[in-house]
Chimera marker file (.cmm) of the C-alpha trace (Angstrom):
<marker_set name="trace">
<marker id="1" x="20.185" y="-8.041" z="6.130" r="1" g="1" b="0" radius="0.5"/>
<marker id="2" x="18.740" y="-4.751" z="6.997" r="1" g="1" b="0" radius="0.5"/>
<marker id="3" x="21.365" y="-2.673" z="5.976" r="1" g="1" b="0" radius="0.5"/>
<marker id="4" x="20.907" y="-1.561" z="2.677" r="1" g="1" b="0" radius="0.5"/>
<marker id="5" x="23.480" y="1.248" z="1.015" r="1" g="1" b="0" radius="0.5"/>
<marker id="6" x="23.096" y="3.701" z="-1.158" r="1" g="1" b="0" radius="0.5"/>
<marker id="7" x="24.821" y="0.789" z="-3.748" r="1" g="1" b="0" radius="0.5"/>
<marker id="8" x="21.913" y="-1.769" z="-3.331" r="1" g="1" b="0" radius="0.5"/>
<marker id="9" x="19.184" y="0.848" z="-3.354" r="1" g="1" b="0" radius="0.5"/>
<marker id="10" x="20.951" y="2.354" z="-6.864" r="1" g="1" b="0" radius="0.5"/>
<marker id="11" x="21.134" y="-1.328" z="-8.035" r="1" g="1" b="0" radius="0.5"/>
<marker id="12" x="17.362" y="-2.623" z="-7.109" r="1" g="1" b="0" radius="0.5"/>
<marker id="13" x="15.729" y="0.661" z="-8.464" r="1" g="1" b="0" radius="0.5"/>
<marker id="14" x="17.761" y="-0.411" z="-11.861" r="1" g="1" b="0" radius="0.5"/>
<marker id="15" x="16.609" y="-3.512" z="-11.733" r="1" g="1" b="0" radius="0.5"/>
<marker id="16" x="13.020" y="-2.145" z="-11.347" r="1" g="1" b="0" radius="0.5"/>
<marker id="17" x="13.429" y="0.256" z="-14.634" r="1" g="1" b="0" radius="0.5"/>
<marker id="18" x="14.533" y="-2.721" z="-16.465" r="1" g="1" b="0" radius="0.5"/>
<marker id="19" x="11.979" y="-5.088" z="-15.925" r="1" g="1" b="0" radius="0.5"/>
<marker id="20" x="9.008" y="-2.230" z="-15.942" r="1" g="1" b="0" radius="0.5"/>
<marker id="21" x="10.155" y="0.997" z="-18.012" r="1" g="1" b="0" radius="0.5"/>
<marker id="22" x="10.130" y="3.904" z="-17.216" r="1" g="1" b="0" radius="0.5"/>
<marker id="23" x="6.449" y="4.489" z="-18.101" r="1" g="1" b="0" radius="0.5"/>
<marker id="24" x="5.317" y="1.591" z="-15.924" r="1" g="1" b="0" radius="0.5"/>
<marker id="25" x="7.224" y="2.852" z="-13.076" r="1" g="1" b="0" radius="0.5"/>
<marker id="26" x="4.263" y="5.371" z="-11.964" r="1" g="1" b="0" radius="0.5"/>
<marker id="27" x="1.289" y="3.182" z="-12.803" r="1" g="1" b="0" radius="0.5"/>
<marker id="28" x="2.791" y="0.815" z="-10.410" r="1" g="1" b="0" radius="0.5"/>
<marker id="29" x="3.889" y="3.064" z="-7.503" r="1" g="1" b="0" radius="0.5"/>
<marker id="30" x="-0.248" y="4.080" z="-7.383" r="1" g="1" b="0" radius="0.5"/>
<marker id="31" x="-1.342" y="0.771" z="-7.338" r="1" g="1" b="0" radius="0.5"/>
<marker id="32" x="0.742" y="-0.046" z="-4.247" r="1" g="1" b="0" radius="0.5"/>
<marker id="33" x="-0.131" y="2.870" z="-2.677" r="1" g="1" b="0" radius="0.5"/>
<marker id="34" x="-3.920" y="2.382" z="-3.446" r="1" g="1" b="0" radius="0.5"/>
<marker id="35" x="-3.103" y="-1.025" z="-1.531" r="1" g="1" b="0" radius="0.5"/>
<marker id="36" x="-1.372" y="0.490" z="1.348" r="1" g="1" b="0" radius="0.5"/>
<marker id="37" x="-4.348" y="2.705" z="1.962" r="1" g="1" b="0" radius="0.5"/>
<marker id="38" x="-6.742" y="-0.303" z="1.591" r="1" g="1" b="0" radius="0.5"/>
<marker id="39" x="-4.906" y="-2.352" z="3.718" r="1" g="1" b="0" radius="0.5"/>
<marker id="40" x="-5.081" y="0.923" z="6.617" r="1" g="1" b="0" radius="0.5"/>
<marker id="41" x="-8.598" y="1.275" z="6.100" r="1" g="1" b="0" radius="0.5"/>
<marker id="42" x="-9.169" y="-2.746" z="6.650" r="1" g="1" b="0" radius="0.5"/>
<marker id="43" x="-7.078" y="-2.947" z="9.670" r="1" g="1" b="0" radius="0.5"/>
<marker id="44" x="-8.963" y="-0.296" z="11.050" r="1" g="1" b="0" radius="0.5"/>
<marker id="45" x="-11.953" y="-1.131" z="10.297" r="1" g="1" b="0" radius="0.5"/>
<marker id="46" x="-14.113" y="-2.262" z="13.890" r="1" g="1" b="0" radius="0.5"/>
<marker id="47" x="-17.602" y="-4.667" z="12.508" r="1" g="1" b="0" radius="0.5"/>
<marker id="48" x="-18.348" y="-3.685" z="16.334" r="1" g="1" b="0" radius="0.5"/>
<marker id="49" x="-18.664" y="-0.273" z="15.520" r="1" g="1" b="0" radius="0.5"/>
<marker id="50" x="-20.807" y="-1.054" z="12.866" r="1" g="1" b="0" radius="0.5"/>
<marker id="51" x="-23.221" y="-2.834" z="14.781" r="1" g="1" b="0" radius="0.5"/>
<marker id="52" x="-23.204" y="-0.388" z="17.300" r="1" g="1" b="0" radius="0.5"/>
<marker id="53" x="-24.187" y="2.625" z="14.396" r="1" g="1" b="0" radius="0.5"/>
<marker id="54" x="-27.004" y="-0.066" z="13.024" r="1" g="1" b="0" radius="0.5"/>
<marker id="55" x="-28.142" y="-0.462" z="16.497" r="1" g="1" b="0" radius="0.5"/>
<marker id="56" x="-28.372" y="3.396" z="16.750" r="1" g="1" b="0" radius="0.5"/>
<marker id="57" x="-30.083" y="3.763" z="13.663" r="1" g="1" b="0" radius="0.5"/>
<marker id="58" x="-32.905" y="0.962" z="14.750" r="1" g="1" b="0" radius="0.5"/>
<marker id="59" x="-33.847" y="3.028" z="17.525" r="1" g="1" b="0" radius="0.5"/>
<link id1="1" id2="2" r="1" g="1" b="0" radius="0.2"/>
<link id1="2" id2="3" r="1" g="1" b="0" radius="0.2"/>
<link id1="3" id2="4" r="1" g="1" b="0" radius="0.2"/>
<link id1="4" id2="5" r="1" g="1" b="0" radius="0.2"/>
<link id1="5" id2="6" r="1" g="1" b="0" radius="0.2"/>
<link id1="6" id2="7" r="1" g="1" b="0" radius="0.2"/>
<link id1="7" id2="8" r="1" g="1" b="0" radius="0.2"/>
<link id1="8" id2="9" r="1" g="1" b="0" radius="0.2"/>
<link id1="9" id2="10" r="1" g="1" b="0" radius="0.2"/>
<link id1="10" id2="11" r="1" g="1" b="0" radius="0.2"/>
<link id1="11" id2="12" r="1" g="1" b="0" radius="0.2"/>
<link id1="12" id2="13" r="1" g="1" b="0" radius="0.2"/>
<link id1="13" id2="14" r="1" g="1" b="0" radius="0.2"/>
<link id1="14" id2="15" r="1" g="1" b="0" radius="0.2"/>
<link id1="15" id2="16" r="1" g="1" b="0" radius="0.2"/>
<link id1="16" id2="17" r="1" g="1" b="0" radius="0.2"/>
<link id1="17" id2="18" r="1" g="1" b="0" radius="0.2"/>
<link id1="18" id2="19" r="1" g="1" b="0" radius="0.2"/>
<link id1="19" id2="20" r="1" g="1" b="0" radius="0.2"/>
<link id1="20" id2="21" r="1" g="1" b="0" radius="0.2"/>
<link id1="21" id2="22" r="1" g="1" b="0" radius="0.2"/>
<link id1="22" id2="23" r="1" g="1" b="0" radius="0.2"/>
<link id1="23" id2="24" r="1" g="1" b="0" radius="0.2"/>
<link id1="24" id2="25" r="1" g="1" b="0" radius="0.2"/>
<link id1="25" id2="26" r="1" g="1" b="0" radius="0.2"/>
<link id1="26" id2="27" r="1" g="1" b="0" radius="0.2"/>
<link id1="27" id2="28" r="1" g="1" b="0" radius="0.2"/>
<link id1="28" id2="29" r="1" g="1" b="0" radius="0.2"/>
<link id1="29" id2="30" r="1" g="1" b="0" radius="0.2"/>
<link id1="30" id2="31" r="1" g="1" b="0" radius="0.2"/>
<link id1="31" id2="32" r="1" g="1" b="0" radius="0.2"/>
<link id1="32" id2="33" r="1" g="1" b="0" radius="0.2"/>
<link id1="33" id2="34" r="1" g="1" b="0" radius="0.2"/>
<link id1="34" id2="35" r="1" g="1" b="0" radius="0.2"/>
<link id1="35" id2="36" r="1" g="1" b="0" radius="0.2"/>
<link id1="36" id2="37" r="1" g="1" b="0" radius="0.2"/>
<link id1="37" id2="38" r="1" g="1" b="0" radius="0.2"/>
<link id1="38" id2="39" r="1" g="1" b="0" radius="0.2"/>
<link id1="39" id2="40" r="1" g="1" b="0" radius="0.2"/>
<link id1="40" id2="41" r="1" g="1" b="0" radius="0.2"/>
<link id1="41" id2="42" r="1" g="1" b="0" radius="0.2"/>
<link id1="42" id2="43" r="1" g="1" b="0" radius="0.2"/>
<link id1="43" id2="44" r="1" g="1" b="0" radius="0.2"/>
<link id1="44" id2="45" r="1" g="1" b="0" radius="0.2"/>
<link id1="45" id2="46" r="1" g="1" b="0" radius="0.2"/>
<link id1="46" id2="47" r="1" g="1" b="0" radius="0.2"/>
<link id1="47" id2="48" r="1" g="1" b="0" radius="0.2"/>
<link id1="48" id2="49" r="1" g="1" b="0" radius="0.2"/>
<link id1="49" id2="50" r="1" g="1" b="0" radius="0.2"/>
<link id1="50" id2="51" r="1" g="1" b="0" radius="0.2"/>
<link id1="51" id2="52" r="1" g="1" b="0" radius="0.2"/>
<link id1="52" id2="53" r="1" g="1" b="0" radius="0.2"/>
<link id1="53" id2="54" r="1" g="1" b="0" radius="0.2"/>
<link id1="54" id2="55" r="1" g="1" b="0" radius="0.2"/>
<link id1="55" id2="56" r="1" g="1" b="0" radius="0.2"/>
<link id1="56" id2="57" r="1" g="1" b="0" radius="0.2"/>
<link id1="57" id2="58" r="1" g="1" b="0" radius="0.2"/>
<link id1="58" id2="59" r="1" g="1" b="0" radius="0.2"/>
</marker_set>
């Protein structure tokens, strides 16, 4: 199921066009990769660290 060829890509980016136009096609590549970065920054992100830095401010 993981091999996809050069048919299937050609087919599901026509299927993409068709249901979004052309013009949406942009709009909607930033918004997933504004949720790709969010979804980086949140698995990164330590709340132990945090507390550590607010710990370091306190004193």
């Amino acid at each position: 199921m993981g091999n996809l060829g050069a048919t299937e890509i050609l087919l599901i980016l026509l299927v993409v066009v068709l249901l979004f136009g052309g013009r949406k096609i942009p709009e909607l590549m930033k918004g997933i990769g504004q949720g790709m970065k969010e979804f980086k920054k949140a698995s990164k992100y330590d709340p132990a660290t945090d507390e550590d830095k607010e710990v370091a401010k306190k004193n």
